[in-house]
C-alpha positions as CSV (number, residue, x, y, z in Angstrom):
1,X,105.3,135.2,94.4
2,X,104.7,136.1,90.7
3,X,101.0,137.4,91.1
4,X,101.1,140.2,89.6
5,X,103.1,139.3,85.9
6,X,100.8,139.3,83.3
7,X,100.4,136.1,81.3
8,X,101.6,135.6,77.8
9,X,100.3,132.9,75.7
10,X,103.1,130.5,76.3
11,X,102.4,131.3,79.6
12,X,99.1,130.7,79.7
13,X,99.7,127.2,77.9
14,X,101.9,126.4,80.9
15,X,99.8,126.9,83.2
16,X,97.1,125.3,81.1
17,X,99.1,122.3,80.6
18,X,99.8,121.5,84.4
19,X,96.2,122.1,85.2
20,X,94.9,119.7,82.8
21,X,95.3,117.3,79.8
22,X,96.1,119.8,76.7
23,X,94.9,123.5,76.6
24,X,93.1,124.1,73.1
25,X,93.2,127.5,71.8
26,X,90.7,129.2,72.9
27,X,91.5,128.0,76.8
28,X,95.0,129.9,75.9
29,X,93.4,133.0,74.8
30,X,91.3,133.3,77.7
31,X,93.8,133.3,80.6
32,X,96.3,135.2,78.0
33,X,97.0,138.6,79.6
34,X,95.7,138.2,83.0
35,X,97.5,138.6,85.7
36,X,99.3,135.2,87.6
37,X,96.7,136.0,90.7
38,X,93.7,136.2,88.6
39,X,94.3,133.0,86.4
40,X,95.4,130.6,89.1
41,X,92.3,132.0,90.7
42,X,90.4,131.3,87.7
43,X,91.9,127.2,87.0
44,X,91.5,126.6,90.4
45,X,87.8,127.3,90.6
46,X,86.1,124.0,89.8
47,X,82.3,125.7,90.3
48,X,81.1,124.7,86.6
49,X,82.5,121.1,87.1
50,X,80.2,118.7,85.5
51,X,77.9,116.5,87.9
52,X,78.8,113.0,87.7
53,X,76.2,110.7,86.0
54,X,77.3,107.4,87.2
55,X,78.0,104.4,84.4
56,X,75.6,101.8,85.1
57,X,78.2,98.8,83.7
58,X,81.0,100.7,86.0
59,X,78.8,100.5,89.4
60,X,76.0,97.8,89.5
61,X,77.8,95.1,90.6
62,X,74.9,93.0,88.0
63,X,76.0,89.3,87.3
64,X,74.7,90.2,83.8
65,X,77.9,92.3,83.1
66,X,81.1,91.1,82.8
67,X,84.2,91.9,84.3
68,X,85.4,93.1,81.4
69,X,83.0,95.2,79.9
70,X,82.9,97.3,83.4
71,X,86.2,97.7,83.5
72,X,86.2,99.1,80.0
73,X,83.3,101.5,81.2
74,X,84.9,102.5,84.3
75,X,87.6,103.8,81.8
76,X,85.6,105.2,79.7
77,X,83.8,107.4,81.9
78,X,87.3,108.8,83.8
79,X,88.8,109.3,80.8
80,X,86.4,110.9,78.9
81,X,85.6,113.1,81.8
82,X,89.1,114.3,81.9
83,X,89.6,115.1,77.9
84,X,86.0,117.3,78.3
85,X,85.6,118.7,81.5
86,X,85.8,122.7,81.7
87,X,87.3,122.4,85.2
88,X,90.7,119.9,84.8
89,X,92.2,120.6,87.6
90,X,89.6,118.8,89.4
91,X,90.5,115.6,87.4
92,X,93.8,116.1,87.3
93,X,93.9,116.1,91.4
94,X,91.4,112.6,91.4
95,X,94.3,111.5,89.1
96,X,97.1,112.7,91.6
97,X,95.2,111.2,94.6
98,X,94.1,107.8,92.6
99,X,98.5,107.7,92.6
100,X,98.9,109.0,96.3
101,X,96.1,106.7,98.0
102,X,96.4,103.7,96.0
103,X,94.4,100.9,95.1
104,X,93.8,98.4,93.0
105,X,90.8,97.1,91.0
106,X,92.0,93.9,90.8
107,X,92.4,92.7,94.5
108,X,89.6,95.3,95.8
109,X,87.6,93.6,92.8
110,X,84.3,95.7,93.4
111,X,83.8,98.1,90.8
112,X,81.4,100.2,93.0
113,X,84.0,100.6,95.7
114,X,86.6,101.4,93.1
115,X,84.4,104.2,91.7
116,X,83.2,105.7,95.0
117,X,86.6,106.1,96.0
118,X,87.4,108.0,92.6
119,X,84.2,109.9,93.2
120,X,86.0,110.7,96.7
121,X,89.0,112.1,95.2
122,X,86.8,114.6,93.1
123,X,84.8,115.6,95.7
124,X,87.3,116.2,98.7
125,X,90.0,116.4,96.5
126,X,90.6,119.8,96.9
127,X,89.6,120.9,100.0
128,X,90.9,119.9,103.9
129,X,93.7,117.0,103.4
130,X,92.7,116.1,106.9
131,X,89.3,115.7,105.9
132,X,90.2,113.3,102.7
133,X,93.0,111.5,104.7
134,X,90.0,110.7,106.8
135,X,87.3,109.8,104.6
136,X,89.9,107.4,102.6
137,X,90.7,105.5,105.9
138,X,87.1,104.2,105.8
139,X,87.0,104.1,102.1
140,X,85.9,100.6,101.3
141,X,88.2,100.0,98.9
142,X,91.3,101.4,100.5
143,X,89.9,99.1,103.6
144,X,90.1,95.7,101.3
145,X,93.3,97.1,99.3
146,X,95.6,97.7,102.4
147,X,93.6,94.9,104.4
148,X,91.9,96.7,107.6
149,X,88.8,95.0,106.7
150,X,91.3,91.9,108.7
151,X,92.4,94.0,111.4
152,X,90.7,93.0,114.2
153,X,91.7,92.4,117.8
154,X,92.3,88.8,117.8
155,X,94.5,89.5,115.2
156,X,95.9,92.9,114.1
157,X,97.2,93.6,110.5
158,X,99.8,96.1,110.5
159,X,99.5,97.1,106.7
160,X,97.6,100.0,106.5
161,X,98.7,101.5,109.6
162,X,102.4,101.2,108.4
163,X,101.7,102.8,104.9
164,X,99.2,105.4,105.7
165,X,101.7,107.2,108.0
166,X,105.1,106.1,105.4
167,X,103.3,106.7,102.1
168,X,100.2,108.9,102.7
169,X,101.3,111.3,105.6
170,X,104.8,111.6,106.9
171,X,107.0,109.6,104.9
172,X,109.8,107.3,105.8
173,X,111.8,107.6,109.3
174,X,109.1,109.4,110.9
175,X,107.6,106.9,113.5
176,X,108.9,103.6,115.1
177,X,107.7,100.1,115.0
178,X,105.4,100.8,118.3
179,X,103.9,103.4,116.4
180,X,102.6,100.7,113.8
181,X,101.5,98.6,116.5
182,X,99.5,101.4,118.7
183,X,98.3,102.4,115.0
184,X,97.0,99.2,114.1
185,X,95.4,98.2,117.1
186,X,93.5,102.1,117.3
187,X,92.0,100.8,113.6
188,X,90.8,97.3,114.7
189,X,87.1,96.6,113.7
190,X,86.8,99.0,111.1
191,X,85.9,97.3,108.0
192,X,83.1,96.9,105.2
193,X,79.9,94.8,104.7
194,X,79.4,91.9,103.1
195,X,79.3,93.5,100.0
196,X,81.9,95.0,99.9
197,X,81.1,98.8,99.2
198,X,79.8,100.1,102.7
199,X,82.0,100.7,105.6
200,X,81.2,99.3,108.8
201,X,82.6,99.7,112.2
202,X,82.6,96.0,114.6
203,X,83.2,97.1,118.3
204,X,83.0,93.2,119.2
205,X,86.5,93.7,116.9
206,X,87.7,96.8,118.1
207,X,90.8,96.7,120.9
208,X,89.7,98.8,123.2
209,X,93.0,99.2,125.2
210,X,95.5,102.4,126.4
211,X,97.5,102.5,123.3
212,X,100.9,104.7,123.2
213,X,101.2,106.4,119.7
214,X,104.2,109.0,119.5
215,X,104.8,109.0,123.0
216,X,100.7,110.1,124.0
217,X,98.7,107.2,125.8
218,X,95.3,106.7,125.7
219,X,92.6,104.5,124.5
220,X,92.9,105.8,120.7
221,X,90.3,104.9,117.9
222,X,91.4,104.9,114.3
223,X,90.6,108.4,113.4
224,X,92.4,109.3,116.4
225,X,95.3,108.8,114.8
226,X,95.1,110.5,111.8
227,X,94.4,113.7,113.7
228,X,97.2,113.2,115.8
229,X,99.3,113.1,112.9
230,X,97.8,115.5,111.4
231,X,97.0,118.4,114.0
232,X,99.7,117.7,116.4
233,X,103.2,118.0,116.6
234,X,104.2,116.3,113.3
235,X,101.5,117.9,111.2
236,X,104.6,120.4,109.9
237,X,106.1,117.2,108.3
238,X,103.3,115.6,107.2
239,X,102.4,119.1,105.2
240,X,105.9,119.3,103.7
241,X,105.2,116.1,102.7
242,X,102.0,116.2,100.8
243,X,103.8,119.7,99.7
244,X,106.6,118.4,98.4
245,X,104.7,115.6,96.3
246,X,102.4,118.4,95.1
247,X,105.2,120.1,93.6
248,X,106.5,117.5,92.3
249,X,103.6,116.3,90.3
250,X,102.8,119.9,89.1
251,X,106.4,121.7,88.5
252,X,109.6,119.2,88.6
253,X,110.6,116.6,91.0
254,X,112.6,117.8,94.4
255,X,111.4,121.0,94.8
256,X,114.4,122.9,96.3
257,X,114.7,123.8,100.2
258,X,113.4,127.8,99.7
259,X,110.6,126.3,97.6
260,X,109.6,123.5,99.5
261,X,109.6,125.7,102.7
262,X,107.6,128.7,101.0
263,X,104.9,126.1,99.7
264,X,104.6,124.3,103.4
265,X,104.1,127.8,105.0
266,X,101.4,128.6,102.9
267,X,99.6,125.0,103.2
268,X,100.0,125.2,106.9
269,X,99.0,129.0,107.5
270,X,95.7,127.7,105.5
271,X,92.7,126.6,107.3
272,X,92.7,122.7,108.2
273,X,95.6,122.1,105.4
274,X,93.5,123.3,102.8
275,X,94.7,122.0,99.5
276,X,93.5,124.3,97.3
277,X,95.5,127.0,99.0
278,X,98.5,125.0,98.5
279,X,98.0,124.8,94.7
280,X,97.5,128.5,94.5
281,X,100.7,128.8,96.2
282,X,102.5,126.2,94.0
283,X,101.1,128.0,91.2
284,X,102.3,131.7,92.2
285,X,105.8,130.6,93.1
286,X,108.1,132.1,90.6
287,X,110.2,128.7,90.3
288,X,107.1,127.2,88.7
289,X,107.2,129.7,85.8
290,X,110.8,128.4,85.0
291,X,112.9,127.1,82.9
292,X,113.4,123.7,84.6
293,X,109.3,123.8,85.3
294,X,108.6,124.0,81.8
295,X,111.0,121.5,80.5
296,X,110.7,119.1,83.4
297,X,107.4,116.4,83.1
298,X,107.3,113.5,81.0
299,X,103.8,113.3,80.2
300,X,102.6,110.3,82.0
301,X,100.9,107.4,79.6
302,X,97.3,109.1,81.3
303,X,98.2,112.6,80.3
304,X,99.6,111.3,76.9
305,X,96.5,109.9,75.5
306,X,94.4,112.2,77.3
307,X,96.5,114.9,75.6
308,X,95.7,113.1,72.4
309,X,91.9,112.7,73.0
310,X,91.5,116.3,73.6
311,X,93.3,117.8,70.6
312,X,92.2,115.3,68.2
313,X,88.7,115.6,69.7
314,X,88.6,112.1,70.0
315,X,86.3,109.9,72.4
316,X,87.3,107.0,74.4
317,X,85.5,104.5,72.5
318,X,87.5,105.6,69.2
319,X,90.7,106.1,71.0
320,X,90.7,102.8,73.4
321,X,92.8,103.8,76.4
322,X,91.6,100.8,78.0
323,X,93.8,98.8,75.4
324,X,97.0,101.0,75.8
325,X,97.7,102.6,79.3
326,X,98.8,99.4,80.9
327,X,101.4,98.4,78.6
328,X,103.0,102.2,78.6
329,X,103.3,101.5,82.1
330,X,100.3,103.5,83.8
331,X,96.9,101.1,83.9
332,X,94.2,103.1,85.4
333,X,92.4,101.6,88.4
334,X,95.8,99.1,88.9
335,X,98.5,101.2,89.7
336,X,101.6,98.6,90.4
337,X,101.5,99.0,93.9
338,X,100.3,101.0,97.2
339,X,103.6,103.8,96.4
340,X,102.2,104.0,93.3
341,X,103.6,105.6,89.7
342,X,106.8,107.3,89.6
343,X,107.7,109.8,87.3
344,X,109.9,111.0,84.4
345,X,112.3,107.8,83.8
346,X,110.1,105.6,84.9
347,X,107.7,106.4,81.5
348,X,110.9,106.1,79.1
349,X,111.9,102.4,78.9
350,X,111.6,100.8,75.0
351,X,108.8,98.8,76.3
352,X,106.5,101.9,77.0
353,X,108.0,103.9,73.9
354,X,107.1,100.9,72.0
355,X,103.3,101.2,73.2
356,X,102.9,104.2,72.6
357,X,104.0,104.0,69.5
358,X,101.3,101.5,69.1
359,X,99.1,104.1,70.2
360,X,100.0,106.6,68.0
361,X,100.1,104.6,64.8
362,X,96.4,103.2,65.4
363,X,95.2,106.7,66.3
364,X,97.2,108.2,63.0
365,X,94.6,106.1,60.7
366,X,91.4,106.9,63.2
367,X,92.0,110.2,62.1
368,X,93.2,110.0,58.3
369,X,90.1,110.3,56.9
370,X,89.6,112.4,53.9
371,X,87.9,114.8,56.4
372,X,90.3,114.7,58.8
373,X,92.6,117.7,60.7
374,X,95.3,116.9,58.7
375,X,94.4,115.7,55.0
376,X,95.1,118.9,53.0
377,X,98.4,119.4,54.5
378,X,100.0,117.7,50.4
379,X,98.9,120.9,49.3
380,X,100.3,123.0,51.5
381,X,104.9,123.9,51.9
382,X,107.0,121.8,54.2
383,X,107.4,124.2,56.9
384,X,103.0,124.9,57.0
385,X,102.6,120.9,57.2
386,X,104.1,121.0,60.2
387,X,103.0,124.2,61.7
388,X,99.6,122.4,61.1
389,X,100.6,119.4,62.5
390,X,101.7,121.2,66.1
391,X,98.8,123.6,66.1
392,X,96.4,120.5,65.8
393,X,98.8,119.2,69.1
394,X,99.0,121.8,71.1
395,X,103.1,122.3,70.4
396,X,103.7,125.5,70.9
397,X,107.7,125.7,71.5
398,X,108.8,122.6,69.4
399,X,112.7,122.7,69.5
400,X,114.7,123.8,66.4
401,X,115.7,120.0,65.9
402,X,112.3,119.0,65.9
403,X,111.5,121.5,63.4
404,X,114.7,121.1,61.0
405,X,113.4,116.8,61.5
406,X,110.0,117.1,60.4
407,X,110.5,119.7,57.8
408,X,112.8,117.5,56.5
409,X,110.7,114.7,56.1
410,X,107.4,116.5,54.9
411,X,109.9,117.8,51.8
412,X,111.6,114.6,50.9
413,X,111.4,113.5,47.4
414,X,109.6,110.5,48.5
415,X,106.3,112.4,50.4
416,X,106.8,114.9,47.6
417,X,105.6,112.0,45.1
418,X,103.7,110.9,47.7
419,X,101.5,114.0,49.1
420,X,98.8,112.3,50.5
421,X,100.7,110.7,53.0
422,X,102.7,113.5,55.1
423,X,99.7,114.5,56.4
424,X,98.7,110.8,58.2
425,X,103.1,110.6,58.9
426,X,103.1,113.6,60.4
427,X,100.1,112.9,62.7
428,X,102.2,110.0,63.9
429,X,105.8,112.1,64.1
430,X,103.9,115.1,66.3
431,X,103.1,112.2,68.8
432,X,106.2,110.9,68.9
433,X,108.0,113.9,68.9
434,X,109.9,114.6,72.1
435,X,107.9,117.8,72.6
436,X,105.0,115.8,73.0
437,X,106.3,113.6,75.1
438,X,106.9,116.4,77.9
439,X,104.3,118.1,79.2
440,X,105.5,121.6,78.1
């Protein structure tokens, strides 16, 4: 544990920038000095989170309003929420869990069930993971998404009970085909209404046979299950698991064994696999102020315009996420299936480069105004251009070949001639840069 080091500002920023979508200045200077205990104590407490004020056009499911112009709203809201709330880390695990539980807007196609399940995610997001694991297996939209609003005796459907023990609990090799069976039949008859956002439990539906789920027998309901698997004898993999992907998502894939193993104590030592003890653990382990931690994260597409949104100060109706994020490879609401995103490599092919390239070209001019963060910048040396240029961006350790590039270009002949455009070139070059592009 490293809780007693006090924070320097790069530091801070790190732990700022895994936390949330960008730390601005004064968010730096504020956990600056403090000891490791006292900030991770301090990101972690989500008490001044907003309330959430619901988007009409995301949640009335009104014939009036087009697909389209909720789905635009449904963005809007999430992703201005994230760029301004005071508390991050409470969007950024809604964000983790929207990749963890998946599902997708366009076969749930309810936009009130979508949002109540994001609005689950914040809520229970950081409290008992047995607790969320249960609420989501009733979750409409995770019961029209994986298809248990079809399991019914007559006719089981395996789906959900296959991935909610290989994707959201255990992981693979960790239960048999009969497992899947005695798990789907325990979850026959619980389904939704008519429409679509309430869950309902059928007992006309439900089988109400012995079942024999990792080697117990008895006449199991649904949530019978997931407390098996949670409280029994394989909740010590099922924590490593959720550990593990914790870890990853926060510090750098594959934690190693010592890591892995010091993070699972701590989440299961905590009450009812409390997940906010297993972030402060994550937080305080001294591999996460690393090296390899630091340089590790891609940004994901989210985190990248989020990023961009909250330095720039720009809102989601000026920035238009809902435009970009599906062709960098990360479409809110419609991840590409039920594993969800991967990381790292996965956000690097030319296709996604290309859009956010697109990105960052479109949101250059939004902000080259004769007002804007960046338009003195002719007036000022190479080398301050581009100190401007990463303070407005939150690039704090920009590598020397960055540096030596962009100085380069803000002192060429041609931007010499040409002052007033390094400022709007340079916008475009910091979000491109590779030090942008990872989340250090």
């Amino acid at each position: 544990m490293m809780t007693g080091m006090a924070l320097s500002g790069e530091d801070a920023a790190h732990l700022l920038r895994r936390v949330g979508f960008g730390p601005l200045p004064a968010d730096v200077d504020a956990l600056t000095g403090m000891s490791v205990s006292a900030a991770v104590d301090q990101v972690l407490n989500v008490s001044s989170a907003p309330p959430v004020v619901v988007p009409p056009e995301a949640t009335l499911a009104s014939p009036t309003q087009d697909w389209w112009t909720r789905y635009v709203a449904i963005h809007s809201w999430w992703c201005d929420r994230m760029a301004t709330t005071p508390c991050p880390i409470q969007e950024k695990m809604t964000l983790f869990w929207h990749g963890h539980f998946c599902s997708g807007i366009q076969k749930v196609n309810n936009f009130p069930a979508i949002f109540n399940q994001n609005q689950t995610f914040r809520s229970m997001g950081m409290g008992s993971f047995r607790a969320l694991a249960q609420a989501v297996a009733v979750d409409p939209a995770m019961l029209v998404y994986l298809d248990n609003a079809l399991n019914v005796v007559w006719a089981p459907n395996e789906n959900w009970a296959r991935e909610s023990m290989e994707l959201f609990t255990l992981g693979v090799n960790q239960y048999t085909q009969d497992d899947v069976v005695a798990s789907a039949r325990a979850w026959t008859g619980h389904g939704v209404d008519s429409t679509g956002t309430q869950y309902v439990f059928d007992p006309a539906a439900h089988d109400t046979g012995s079942k024999t789920f990792f080697g117990q027998t008895q006449n199991f309901d649904g949530p019978d299950i997931l407390n098996l698997i949670l409280t029994g004898p394989t909740k010590a993999v099922a924590a490593q698991f959720i550990a593990d992907e914790v870890w990853s998502f926060f510090a750098y894939p594959n934690p190693e064994p010592s890591v892995s193993q010091a993070i699972t104590a701590d989440f299961l030592a905590s009450t009812d696999l409390d997940i906010t003890a297993l972030l402060t653990s994550v937080f305080n382990q001294p591999e996460f102020w690393s090296t390899k931690a630091r340089q590790s994260l891609v940004r994901s597409p989210a985190e990248y315009v989020l990023a961009t949104m909250r330095y720039s100060g720009l809102t989601s109706a000026q920035a238009h996420p809902e435009w970009y994020l599906a062709n960098m490879g990360q479409e809110l609401f419609e991840p590409p299936n039920v594993a969800g995103w991967r990381q790292n490599a996965y956000w690097l092919s030319t296709a996604a480069f290309w859009a956010r390239a697109q990105f960052a070209h479109d949101i250059t001019w939004t902000l080259s105004t004769p007002t804007g963060p960046l338009s003195g910048v002719g007036s000022q040396t190479a080398a301050q251009a581009v100190q401007t240029a990463y303070d407005l961006f939150g690039i704090t350790s920009p590598a020397p070949t960055t540096t030596a590039s962009l100085v380069a270009f803000a002192s060429s002949e041609e931007n010499t001639a040409n002052s007033w455009s390094i400022g709007p070139d340079l916008i475009t070059l910091a979000l491109l840069s590779p030090d942008f592009q990872l989340s250090q």
